[in-house]
KOLFI-217875 format. One record per residue (C-alpha): x, y, z. Coordinates in nm, 3 decimals. Example, Ala and Ser with C-alpha at 12.3 -4.5 7.8 and 13.67 -1.06 7.14 Angstrom:
# residues 2
1.230_-0.450_0.780
1.367_-0.106_0.714
# end
This chain:
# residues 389
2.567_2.163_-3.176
2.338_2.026_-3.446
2.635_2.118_-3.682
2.853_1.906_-3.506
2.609_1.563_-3.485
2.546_1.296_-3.686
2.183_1.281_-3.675
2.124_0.876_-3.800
2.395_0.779_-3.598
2.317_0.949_-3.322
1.943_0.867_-3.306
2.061_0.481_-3.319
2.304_0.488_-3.046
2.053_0.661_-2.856
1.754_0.405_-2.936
1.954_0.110_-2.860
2.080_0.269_-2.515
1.714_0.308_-2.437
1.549_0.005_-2.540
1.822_-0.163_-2.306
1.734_0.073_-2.059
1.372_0.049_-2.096
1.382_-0.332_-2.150
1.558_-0.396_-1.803
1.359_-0.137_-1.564
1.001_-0.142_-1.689
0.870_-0.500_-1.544
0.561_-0.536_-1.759
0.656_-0.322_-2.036
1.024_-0.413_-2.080
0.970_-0.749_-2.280
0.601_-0.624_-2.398
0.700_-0.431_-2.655
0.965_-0.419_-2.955
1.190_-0.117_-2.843
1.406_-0.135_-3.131
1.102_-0.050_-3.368
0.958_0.263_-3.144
1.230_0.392_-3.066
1.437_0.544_-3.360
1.163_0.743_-3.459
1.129_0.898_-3.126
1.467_0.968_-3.065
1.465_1.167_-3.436
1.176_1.358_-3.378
1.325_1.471_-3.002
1.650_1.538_-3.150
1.456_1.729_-3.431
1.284_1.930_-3.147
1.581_2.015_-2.902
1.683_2.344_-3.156
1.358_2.470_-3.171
1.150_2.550_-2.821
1.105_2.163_-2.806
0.753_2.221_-2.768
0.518_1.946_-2.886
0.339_2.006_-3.220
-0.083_1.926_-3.200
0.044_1.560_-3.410
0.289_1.525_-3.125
0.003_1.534_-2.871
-0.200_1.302_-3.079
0.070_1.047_-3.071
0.105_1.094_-2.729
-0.207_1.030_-2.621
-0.273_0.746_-2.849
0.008_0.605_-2.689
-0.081_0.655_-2.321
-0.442_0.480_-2.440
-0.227_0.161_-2.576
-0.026_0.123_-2.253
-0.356_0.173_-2.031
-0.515_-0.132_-2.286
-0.272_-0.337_-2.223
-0.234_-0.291_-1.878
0.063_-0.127_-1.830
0.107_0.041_-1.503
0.101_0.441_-1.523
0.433_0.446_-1.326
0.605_0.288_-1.604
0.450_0.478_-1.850
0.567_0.819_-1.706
0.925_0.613_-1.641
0.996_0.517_-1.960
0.911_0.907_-2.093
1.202_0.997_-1.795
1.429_0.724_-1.932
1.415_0.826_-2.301
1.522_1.169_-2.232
1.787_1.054_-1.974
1.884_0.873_-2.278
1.881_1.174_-2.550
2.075_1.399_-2.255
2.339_1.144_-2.145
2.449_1.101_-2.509
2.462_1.429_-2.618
2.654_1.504_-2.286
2.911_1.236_-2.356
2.975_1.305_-2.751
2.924_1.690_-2.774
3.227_1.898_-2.725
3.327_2.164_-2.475
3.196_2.463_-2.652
2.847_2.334_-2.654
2.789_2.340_-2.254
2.610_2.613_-2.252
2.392_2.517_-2.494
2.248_2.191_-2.346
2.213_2.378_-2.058
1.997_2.568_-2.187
1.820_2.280_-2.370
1.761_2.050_-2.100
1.623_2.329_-1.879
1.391_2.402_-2.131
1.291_2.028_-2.171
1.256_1.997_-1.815
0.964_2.253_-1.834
0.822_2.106_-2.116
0.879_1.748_-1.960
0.563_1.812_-1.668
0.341_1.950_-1.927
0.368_1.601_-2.127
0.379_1.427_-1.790
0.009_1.540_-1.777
-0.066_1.484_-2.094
0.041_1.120_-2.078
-0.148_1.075_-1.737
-0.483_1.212_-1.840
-0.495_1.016_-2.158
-0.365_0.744_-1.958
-0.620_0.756_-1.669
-0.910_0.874_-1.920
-0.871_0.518_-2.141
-0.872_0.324_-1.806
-1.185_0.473_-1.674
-1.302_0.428_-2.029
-1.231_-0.018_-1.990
-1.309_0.003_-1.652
-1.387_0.211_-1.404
-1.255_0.004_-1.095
-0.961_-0.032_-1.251
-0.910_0.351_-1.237
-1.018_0.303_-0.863
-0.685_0.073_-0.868
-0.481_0.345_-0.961
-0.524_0.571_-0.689
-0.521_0.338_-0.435
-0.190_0.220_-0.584
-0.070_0.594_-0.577
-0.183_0.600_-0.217
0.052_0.299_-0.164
0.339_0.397_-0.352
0.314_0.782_-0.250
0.272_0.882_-0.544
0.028_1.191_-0.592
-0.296_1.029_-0.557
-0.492_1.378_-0.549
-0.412_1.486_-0.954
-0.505_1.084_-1.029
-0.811_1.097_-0.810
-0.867_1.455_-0.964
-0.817_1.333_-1.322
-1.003_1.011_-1.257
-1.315_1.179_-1.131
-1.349_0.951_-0.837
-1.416_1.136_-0.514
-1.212_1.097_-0.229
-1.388_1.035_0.100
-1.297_1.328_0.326
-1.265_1.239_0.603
-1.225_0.900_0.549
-1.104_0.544_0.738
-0.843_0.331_0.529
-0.923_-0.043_0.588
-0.607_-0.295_0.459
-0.743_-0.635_0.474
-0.536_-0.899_0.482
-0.463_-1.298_0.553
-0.398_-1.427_0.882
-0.040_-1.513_0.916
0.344_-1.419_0.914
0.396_-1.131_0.662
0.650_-1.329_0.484
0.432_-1.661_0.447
0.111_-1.455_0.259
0.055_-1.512_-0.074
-0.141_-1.338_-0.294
-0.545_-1.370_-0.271
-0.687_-1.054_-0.446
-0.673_-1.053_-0.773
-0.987_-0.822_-0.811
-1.259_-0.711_-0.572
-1.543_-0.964_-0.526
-1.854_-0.851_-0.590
-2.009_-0.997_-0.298
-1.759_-0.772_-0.147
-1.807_-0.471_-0.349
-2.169_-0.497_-0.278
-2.102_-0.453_0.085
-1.919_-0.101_0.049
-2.152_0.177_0.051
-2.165_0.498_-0.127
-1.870_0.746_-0.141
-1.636_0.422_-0.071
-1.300_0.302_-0.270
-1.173_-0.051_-0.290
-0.881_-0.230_-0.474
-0.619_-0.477_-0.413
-0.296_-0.405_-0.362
-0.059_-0.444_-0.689
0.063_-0.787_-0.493
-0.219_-0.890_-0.405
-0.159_-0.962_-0.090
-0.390_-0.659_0.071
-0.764_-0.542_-0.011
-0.744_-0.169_0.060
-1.073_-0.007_0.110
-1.150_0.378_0.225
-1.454_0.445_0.382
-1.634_0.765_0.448
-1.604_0.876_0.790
-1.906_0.977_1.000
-1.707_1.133_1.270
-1.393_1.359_1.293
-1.349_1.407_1.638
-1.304_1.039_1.778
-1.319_0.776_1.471
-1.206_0.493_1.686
-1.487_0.521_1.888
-1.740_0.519_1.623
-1.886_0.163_1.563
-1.976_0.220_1.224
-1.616_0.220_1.056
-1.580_-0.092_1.288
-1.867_-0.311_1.197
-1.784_-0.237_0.825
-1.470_-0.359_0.863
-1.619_-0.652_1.090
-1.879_-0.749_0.753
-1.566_-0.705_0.518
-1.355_-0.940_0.726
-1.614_-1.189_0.711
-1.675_-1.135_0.311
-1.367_-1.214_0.283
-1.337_-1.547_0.481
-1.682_-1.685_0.298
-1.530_-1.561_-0.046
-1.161_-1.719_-0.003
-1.192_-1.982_0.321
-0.929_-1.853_0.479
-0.885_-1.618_0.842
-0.873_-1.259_0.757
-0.786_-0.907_0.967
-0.866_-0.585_0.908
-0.603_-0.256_1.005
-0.764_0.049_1.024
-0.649_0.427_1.037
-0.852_0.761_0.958
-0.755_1.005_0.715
-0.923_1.339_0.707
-0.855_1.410_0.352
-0.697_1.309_0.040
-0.350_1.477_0.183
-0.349_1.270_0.459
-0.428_0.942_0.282
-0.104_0.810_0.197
0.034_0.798_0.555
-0.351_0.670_0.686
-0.222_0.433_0.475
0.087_0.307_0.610
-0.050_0.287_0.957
-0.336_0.062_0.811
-0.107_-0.113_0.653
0.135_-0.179_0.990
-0.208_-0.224_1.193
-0.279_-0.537_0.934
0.040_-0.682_1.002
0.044_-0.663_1.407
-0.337_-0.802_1.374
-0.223_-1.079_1.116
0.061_-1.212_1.341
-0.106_-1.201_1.669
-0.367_-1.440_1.508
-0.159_-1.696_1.525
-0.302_-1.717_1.878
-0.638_-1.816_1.755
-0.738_-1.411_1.765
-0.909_-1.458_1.414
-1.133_-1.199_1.225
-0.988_-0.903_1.417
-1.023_-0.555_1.311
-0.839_-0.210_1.466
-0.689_0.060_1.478
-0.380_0.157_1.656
-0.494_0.291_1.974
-0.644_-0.071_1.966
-0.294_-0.243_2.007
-0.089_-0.019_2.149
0.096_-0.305_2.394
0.153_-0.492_2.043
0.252_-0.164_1.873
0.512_-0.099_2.176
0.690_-0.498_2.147
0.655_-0.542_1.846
0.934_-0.225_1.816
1.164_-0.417_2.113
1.271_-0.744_2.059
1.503_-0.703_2.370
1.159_-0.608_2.558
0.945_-0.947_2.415
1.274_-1.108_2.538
1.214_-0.997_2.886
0.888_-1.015_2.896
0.928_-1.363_2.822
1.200_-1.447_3.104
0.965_-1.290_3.278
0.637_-1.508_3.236
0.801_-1.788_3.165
0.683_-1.976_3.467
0.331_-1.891_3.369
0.398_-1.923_3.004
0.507_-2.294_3.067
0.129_-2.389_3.217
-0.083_-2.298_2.920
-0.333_-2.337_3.119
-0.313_-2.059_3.317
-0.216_-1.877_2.988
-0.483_-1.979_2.782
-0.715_-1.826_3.076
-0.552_-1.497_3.105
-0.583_-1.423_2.724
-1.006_-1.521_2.797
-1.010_-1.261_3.052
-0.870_-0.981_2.878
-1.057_-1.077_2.559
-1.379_-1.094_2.780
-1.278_-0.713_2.908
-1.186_-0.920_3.263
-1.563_-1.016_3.305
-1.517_-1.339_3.530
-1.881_-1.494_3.401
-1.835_-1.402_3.099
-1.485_-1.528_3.090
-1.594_-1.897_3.294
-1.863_-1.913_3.002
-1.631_-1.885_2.748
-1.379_-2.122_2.899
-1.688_-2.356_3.026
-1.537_-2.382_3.387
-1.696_-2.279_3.709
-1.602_-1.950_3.855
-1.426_-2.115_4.132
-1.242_-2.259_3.915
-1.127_-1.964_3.717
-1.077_-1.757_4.055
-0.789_-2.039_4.139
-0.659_-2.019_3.844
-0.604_-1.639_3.903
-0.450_-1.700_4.192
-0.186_-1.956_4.115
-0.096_-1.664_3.819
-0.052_-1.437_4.136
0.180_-1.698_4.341
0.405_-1.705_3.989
0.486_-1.402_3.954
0.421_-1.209_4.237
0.142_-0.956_4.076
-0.214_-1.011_4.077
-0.330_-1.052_3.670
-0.648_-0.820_3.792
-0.430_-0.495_3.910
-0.369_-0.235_3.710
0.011_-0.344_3.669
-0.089_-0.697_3.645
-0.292_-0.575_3.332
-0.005_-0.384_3.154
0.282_-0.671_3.265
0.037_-0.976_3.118
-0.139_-0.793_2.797
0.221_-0.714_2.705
0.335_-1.080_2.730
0.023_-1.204_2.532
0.109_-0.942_2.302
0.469_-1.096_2.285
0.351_-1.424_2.258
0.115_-1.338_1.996
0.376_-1.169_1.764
0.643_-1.442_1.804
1.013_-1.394_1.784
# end
């Protein structure tokens, strides 16, 4: 096959395929760097490779690593790093696929199995360097990797292994976020406060999301048989919350999920991550500083899957939707665990008064809001209410 190429020719077509390539796909590297200067002499030295057992000479590795450090400098994220390694050879491959003749099948078979093995082993090599050079600027920001693995399930164990930062096992995943429609957020965390980071105790990681949007923090766990009964996890997430709010001025919740170990981190996770956003549109209601987990909202959880069910739910309050009054005091009681003083208090009425109001809620619709089906029907419309259309 070599017999057959033109090597300079070649190794230009190739390099201006994949600085194209690389220019359009790789957000924050694409227009960082000048692809039509790196990339010819790549492209030679991998074409230069492919007849022999395309392993990496020791001055390969060197340049590897030294460039892995540059991207990490310059803040180039590690999934674009390992990306652009993928699209060069995609590059090398597709050409020689679409020029070489028939007779030479067999051959790039062979090759590009053999550069697939090779491919993992510089895959690491890139990743280590990569990760070592962060942790060498800053060691939160290698922190920021792995949580950004976790988010992007991506495997956050090798990064967190290769990163030296310990994963709390077990664990509880906080996601902190604004109060608000998903869609109407903007993005708050650019870094972790360090009024904030002086809160977390030891074992604990803590990032923001790569939008900024979320503050994702993992805890260490003091219990594995019942986490969301265990106050600690909860009153963390109670004095993050509130960090938060003093730090920014704005209403904050907190999702929460437990992980037991670093395999289990990524969907602990997601769940935080869908607590957040039930928490953050139910606050609309004036439900502020909230933190849970999902056993915590599990009438939210269930509407917020059924928009036929809000629908009905709706039709089905509606007369006691349309006297807020009445409303407003139902959502007291259940937030006051259906303690009447507690709930008069809080409302600054007398309990006489809040006992009528109970009852015209009964004459409505039929149910008393005390019963035990009175308590599913109405927590499920204040859920619905809460969550919107």
């Amino acid at each position: 096959m070599q017999d057959e190429l033109d090597i300079d020719r070649t190794t230009r077509a190739i390099a201006e395929e994949a600085a194209a390539v690389m220019a359009s796909s790789l957000r924050t590297a694409g227009p960082a760097y000048p692809w039509n200067e790196l990339l010819p002499g790549l492209v030679a030295r991998i074409l230069e490779l492919l007849p022999t057992t395309c392993e990496p000479t020791e001055a390969d590795h060197r340049r590897l690593v030294a460039a892995a450090r540059r991207c990490a400098r310059d803040w180039v994220p590690l999934k674009e790093v390992e990306l652009g390694c993928q699209i060069l050879l995609a590059c090398v491959f597709g050409h020689l696929w679409r020029t070489a003749g028939p007779r030479c099948c067999a051959e790039l078979l062979r090759l590009s199995g053999r550069t697939a093995a090779v491919l993992s082993a510089v895959l690491g090599t890139v990743r280590r360097a990569y990760v070592e050079e962060l942790g060498r600027v800053s060691a939160h920001r290698a922190e920021g990797l792995v949580i950004s693995a976790l988010l992007e399930g991506d495997d956050a164990a090798v990064l967190s292994g290769e990163a030296g930062i310990a994963f709390p096992e077990p664990g509880v995943v906080l996601c902190i976020t604004c109060a608000g429609e998903p869609q109407r957020r903007e993005p708050v965390f650019d870094e972790v406060p360090h009024e904030i980071r002086k809160r977390l105790g030891e074992g604990a990681l803590c990032a923001p999301s790569p939008d900024g949007i979320r503050l994702i923090v993992v805890l260490p766990a003091s219990s594995t048989d019942a986490p969301e009964a265990a106050p600690d996890a909860r009153l963390s997430a109670a004095e993050l919350v509130e960090s938060c709010g003093a730090e920014y001025g704005r209403d904050f919740v907190a999702g929460m999920a437990y992980a037991s170990g670093i395999g289990d981190a990524a969907r602990a996770v997601r769940e935080a991550l869908w607590v957040a956003d039930l928490l953050a549109r139910g606050a609309r209601g004036g439900r502020t500083g909230q933190v849970g987990f999902l056993l915590d909202l599990v009438p939210e959880a269930v509407v917020a899957e059924r928009d036929d069910l809000r629908e009905r739910l709706m039709t089905r309050l509606a007369a006691v939707r349309a006297r807020r009054q009445l409303w407003t005091t139902l959502r007291a009681l259940y937030d006051c665990d259906l303690d009447r003083g507690r709930t008069a208090r809080w409302l600054g009425i007398h309990r006489s008064t809040l006992d009528y109001r109970l009852n015209s809620v009964h004459r409505l619709i039929g149910i008393s809001p005390t019963s035990v089906r009175g308590i599913v029907l109405l927590s499920a419309g204040l859920a619905a209410d809460s969550l919107g259309s």
